[in-house]
N, CA, C and O atoms as a GROMACS GRO file, in nm:
protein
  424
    1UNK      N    1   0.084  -0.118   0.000
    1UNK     CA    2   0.000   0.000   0.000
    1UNK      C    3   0.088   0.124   0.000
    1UNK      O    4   0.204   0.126   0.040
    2UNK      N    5   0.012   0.240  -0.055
    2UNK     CA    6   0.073   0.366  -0.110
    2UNK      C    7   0.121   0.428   0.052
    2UNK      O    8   0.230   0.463   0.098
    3UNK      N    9  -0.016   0.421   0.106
    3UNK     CA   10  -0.041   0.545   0.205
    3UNK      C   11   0.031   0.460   0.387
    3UNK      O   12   0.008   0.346   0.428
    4UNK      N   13   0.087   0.532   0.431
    4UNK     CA   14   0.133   0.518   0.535
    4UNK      C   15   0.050   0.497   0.662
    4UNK      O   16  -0.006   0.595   0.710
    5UNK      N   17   0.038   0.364   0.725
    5UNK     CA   18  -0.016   0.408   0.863
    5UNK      C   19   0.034   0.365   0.980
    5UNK      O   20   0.105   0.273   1.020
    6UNK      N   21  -0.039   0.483   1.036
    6UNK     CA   22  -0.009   0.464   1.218
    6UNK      C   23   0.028   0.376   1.269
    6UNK      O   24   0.037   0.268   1.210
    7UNK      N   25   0.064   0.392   1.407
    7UNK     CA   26   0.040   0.290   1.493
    7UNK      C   27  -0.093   0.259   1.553
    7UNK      O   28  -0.145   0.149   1.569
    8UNK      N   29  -0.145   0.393   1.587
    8UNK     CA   30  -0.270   0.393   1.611
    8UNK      C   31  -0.381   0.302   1.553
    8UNK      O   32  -0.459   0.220   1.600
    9UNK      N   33  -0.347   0.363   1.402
    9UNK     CA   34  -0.479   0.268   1.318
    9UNK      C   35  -0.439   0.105   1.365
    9UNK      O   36  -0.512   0.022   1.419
   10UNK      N   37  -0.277   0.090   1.316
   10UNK     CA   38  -0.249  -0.038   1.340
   10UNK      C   39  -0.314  -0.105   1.499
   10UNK      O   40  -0.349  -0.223   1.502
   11UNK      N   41  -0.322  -0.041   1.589
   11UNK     CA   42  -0.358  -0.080   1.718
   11UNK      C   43  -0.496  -0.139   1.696
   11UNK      O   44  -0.530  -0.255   1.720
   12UNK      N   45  -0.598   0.000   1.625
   12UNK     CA   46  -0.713  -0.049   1.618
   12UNK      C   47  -0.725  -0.196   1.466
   12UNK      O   48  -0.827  -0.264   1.456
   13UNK      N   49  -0.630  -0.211   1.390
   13UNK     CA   50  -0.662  -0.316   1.327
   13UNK      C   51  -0.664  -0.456   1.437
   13UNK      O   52  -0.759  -0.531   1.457
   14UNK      N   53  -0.544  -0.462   1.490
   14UNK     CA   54  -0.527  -0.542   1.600
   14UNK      C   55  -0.606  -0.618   1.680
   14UNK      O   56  -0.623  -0.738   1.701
   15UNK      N   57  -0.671  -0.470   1.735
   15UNK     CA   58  -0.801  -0.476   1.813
   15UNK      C   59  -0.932  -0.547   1.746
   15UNK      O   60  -1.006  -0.635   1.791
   16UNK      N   61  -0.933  -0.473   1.619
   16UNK     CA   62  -1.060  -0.536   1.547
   16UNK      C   63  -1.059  -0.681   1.501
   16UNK      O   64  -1.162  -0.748   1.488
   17UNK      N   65  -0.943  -0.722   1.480
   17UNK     CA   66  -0.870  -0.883   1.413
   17UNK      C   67  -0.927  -0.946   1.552
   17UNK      O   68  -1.024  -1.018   1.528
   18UNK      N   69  -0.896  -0.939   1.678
   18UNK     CA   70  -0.912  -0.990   1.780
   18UNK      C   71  -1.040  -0.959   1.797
   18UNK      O   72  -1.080  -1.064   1.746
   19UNK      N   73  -1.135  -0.906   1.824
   19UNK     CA   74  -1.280  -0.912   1.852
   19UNK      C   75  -1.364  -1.032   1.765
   19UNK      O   76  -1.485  -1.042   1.751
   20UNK      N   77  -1.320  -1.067   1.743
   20UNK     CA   78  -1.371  -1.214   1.632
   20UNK      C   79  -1.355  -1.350   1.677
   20UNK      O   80  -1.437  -1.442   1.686
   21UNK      N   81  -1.166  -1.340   1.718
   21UNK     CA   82  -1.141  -1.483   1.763
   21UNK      C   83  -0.962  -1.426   1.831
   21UNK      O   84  -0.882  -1.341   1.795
   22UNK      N   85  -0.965  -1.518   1.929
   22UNK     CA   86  -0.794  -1.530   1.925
   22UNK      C   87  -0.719  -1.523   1.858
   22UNK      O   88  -0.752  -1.582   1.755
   23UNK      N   89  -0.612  -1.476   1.850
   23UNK     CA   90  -0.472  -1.524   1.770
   23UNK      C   91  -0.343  -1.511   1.833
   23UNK      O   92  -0.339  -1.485   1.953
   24UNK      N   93  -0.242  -1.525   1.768
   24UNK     CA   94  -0.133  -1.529   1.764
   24UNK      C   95  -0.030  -1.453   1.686
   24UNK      O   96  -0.054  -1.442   1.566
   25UNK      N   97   0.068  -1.406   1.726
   25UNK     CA   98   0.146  -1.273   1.637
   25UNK      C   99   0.155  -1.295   1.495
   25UNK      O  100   0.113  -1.206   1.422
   26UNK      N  101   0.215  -1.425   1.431
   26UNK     CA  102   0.223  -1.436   1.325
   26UNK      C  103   0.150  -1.424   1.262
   26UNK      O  104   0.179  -1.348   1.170
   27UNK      N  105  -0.037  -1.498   1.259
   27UNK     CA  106  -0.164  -1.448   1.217
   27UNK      C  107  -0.211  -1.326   1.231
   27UNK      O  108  -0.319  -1.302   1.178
   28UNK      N  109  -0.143  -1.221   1.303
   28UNK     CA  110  -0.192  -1.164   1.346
   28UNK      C  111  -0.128  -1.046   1.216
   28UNK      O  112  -0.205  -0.976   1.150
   29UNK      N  113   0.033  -1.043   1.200
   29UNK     CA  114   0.084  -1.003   1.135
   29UNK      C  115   0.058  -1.014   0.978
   29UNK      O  116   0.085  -0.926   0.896
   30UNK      N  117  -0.005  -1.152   0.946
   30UNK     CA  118  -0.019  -1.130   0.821
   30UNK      C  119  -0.138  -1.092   0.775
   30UNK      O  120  -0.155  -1.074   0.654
   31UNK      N  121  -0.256  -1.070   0.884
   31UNK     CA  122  -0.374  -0.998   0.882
   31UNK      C  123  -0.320  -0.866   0.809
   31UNK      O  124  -0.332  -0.835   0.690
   32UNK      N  125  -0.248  -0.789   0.926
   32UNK     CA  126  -0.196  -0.630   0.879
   32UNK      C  127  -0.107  -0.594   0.769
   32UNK      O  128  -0.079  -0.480   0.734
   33UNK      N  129  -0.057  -0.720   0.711
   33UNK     CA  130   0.049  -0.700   0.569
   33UNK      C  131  -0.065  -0.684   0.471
   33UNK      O  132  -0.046  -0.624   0.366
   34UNK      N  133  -0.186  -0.738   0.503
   34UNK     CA  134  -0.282  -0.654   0.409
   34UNK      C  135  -0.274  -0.563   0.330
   34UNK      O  136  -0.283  -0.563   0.208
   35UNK      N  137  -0.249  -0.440   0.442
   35UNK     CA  138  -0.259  -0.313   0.425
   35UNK      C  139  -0.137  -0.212   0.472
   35UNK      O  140  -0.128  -0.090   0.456
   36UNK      N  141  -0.031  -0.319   0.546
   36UNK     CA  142   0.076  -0.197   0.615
   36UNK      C  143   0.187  -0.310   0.567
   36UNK      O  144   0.166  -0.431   0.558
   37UNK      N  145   0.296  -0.250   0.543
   37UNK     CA  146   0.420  -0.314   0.496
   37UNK      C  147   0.468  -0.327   0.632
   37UNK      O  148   0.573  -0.264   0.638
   38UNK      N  149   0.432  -0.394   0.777
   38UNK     CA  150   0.474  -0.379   0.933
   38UNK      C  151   0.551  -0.512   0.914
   38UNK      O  152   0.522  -0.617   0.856
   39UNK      N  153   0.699  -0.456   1.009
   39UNK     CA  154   0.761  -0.561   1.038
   39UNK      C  155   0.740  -0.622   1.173
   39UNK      O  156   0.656  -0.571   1.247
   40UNK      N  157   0.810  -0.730   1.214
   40UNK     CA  158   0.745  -0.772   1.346
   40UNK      C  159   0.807  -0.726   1.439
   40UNK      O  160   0.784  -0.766   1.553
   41UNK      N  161   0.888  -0.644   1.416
   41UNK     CA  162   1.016  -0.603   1.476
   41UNK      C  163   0.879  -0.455   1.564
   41UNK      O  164   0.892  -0.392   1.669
   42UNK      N  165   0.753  -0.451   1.449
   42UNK     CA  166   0.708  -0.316   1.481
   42UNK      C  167   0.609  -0.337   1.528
   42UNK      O  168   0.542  -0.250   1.584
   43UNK      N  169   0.560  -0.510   1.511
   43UNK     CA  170   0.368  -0.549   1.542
   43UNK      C  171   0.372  -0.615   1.753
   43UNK      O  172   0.289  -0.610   1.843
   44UNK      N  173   0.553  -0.681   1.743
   44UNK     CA  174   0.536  -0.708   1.918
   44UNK      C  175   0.517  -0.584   1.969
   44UNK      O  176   0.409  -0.563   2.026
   45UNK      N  177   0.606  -0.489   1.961
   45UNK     CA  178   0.619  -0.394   2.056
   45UNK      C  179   0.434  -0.346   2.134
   45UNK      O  180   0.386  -0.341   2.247
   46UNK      N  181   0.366  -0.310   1.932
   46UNK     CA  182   0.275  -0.295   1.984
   46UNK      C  183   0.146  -0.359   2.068
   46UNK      O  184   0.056  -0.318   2.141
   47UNK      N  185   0.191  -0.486   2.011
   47UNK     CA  186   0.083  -0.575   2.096
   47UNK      C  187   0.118  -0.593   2.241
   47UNK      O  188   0.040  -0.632   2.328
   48UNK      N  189   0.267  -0.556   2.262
   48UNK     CA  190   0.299  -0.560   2.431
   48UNK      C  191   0.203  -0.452   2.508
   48UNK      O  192   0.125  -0.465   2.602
   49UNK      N  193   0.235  -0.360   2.444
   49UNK     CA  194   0.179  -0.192   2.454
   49UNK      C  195  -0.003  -0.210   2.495
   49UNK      O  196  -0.066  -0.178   2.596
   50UNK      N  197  -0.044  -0.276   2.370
   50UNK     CA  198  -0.196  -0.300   2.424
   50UNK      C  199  -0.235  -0.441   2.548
   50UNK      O  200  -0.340  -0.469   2.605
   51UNK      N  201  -0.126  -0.491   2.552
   51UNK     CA  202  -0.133  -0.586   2.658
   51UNK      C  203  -0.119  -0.489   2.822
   51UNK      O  204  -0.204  -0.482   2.910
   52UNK      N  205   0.016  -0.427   2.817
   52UNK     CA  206   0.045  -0.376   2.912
   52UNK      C  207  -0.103  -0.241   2.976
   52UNK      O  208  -0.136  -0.211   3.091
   53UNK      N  209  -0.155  -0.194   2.847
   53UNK     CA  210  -0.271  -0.135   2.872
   53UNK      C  211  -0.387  -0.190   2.928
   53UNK      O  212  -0.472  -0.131   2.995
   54UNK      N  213  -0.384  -0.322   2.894
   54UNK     CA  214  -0.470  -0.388   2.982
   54UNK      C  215  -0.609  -0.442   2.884
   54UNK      O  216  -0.714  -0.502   2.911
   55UNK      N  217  -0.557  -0.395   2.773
   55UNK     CA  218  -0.650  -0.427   2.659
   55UNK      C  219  -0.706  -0.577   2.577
   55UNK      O  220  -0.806  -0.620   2.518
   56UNK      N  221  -0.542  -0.628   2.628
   56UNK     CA  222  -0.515  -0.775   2.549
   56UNK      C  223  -0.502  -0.823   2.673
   56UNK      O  224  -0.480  -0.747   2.768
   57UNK      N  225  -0.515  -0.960   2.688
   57UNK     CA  226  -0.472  -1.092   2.740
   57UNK      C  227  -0.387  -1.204   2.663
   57UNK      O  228  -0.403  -1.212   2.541
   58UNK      N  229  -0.295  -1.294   2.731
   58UNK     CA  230  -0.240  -1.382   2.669
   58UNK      C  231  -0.267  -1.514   2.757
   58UNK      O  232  -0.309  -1.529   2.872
   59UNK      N  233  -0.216  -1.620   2.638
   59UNK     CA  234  -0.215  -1.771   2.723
   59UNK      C  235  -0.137  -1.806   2.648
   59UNK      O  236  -0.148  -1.745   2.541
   60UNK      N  237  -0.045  -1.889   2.650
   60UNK     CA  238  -0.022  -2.009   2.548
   60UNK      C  239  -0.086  -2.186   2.541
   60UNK      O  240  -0.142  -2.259   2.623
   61UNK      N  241  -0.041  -2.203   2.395
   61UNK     CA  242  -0.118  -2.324   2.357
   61UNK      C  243  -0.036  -2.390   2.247
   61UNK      O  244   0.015  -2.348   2.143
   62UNK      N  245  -0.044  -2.522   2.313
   62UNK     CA  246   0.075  -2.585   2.232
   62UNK      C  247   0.008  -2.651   2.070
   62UNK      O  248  -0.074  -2.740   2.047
   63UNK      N  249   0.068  -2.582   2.003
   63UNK     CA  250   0.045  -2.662   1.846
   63UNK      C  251   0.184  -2.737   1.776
   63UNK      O  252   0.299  -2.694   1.781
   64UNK      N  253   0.154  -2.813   1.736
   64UNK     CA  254   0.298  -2.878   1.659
   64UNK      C  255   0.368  -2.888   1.707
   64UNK      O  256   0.477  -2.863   1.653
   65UNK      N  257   0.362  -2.936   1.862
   65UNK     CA  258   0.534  -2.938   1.950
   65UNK      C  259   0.554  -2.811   2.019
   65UNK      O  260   0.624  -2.797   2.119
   66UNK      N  261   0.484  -2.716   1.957
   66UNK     CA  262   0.544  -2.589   1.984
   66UNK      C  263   0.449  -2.528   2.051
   66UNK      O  264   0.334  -2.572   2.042
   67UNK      N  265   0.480  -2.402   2.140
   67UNK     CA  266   0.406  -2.311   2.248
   67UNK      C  267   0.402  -2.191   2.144
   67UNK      O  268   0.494  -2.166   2.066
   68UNK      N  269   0.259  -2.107   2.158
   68UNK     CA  270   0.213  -2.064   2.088
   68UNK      C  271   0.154  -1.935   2.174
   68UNK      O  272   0.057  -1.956   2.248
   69UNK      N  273   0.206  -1.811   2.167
   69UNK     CA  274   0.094  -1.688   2.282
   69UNK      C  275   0.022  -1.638   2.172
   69UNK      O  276   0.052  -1.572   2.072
   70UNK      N  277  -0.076  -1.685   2.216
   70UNK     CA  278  -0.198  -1.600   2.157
   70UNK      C  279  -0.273  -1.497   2.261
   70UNK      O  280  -0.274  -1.497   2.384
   71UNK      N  281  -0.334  -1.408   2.166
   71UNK     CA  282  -0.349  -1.261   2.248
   71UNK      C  283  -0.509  -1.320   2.210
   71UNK      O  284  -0.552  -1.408   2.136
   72UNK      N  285  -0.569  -1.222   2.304
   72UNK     CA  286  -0.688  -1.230   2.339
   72UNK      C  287  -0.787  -1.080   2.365
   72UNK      O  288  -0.724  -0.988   2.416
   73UNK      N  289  -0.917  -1.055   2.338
   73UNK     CA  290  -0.923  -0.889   2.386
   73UNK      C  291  -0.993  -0.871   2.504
   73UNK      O  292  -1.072  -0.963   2.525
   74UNK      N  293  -0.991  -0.792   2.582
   74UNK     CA  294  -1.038  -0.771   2.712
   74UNK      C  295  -1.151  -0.688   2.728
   74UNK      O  296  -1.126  -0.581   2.672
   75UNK      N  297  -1.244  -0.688   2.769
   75UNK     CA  298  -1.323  -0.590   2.817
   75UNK      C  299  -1.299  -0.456   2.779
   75UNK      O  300  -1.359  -0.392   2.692
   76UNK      N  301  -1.189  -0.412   2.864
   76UNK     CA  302  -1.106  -0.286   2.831
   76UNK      C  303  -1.106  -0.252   2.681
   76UNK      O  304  -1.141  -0.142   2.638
   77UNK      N  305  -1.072  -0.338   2.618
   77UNK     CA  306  -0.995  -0.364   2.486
   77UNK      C  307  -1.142  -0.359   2.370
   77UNK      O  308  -1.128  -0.330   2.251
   78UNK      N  309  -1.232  -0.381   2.413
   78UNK     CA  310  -1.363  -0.384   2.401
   78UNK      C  311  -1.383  -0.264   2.309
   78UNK      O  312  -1.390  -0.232   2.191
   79UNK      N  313  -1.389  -0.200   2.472
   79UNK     CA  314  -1.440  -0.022   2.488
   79UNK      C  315  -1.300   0.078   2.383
   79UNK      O  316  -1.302   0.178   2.312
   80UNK      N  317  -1.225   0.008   2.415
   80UNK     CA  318  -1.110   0.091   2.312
   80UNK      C  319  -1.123   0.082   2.185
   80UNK      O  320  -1.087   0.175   2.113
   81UNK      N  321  -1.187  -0.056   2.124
   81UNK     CA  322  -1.186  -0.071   2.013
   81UNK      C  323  -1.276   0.005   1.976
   81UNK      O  324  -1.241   0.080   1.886
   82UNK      N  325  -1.410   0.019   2.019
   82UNK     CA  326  -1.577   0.079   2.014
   82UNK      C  327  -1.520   0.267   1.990
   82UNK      O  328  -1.593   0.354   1.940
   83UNK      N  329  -1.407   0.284   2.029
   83UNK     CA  330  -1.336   0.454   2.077
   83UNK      C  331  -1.292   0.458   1.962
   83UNK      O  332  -1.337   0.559   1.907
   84UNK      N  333  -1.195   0.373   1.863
   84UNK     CA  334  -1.073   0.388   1.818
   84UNK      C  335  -1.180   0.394   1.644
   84UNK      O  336  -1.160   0.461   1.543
   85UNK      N  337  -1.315   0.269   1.686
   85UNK     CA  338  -1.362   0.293   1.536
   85UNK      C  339  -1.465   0.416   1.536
   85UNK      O  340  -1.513   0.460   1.432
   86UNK      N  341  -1.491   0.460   1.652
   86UNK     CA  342  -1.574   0.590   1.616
   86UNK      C  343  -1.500   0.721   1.563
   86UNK      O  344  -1.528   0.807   1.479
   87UNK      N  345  -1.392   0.699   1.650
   87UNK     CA  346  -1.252   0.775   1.593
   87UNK      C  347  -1.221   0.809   1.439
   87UNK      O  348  -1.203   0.920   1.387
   88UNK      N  349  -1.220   0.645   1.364
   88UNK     CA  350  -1.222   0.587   1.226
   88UNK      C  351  -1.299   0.659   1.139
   88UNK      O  352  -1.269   0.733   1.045
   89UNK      N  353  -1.433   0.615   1.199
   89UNK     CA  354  -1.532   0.659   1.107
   89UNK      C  355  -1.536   0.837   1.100
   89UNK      O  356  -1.575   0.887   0.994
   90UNK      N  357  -1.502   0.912   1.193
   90UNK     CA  358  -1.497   1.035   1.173
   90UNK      C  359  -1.402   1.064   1.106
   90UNK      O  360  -1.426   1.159   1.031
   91UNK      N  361  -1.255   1.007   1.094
   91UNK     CA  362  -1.164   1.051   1.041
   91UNK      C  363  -1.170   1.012   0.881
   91UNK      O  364  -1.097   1.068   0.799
   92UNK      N  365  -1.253   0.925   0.850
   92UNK     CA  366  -1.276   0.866   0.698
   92UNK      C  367  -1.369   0.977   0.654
   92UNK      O  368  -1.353   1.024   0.541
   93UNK      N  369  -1.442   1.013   0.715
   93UNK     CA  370  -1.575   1.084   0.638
   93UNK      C  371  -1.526   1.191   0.595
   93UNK      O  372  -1.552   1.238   0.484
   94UNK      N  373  -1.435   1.251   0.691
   94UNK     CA  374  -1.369   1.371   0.649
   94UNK      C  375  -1.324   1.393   0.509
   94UNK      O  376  -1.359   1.468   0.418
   95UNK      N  377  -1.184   1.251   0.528
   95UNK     CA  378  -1.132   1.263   0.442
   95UNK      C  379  -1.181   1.233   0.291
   95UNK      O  380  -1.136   1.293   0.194
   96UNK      N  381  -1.282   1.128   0.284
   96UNK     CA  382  -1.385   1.090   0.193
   96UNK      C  383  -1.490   1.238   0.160
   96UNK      O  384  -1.521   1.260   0.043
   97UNK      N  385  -1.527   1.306   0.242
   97UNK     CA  386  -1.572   1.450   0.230
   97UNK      C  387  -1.474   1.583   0.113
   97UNK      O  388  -1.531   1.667   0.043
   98UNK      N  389  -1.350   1.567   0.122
   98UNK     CA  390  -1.266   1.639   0.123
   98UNK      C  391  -1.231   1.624  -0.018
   98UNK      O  392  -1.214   1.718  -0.095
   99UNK      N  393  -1.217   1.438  -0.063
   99UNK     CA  394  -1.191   1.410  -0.182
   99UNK      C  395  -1.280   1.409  -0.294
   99UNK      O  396  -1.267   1.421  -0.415
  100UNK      N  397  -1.379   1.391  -0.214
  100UNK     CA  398  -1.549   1.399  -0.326
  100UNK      C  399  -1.578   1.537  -0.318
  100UNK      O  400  -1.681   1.561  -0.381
  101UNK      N  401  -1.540   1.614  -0.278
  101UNK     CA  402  -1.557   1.777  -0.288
  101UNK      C  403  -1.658   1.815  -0.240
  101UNK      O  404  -1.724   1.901  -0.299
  102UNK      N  405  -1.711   1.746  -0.078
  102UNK     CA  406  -1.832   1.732  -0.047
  102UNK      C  407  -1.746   1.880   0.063
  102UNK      O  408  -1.806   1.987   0.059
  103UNK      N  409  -1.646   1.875   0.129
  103UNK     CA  410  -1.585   1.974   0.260
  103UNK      C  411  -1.484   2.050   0.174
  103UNK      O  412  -1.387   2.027   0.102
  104UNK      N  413  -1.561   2.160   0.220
  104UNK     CA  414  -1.415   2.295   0.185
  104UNK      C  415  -1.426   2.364   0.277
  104UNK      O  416  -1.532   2.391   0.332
  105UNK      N  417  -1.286   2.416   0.317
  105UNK     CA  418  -1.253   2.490   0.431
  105UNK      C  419  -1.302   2.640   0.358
  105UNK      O  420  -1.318   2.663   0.238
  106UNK      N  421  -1.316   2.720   0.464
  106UNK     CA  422  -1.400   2.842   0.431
  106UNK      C  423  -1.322   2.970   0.478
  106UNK      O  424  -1.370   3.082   0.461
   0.00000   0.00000   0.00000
């Protein structure tokens, strides 16, 4: 993708990927290569960040031999997400306003 994003948005993709079902960083990461060229070097930090916020939960679970942390969303994480897309939707309309020549500054 052309256009650059946040961390922010990235938080709320995060958030929204997880309101569905569990996952795990790697799934989680190739959810957001979708749309963001994110390395993982850039997707832990933030998922620590929404953990440490209190947003996410973790467990692990063994698949293939192997231990597996999958993140989980919290209550908290809930209400942030419900914040982050009302956030969204105002910040799209704008800009969708702006490009359809629906908003001009005066």
């Amino acid at each position: 993708m052309y256009y650059p994003i946040s961390a922010l948005l990235i938080e709320c993709l995060i958030l929204s990927f997880l309101k569905f079902q569990d996952s795990y960083g790697y799934e989680i990461s190739q959810t957001i290569k979708m749309v963001s060229n994110i390395k993982e070097s850039t997707l832990y930090p933030i998922l620590r960040k929404l953990e440490n916020s209190g947003y996410l939960t973790t467990y692990t679970q063994e698949y293939q031999n192997r231990k597996r942390k999958y993140y989980s969303l919290t209550e908290s994480g809930r209400k942030q997400l419900e914040f982050l897309q009302s956030e969204w939707s105002s910040y799209r309309d704008i800009i969708d306003g702006i490009i359809e020549g629906r908003i001009k500054s005066e």
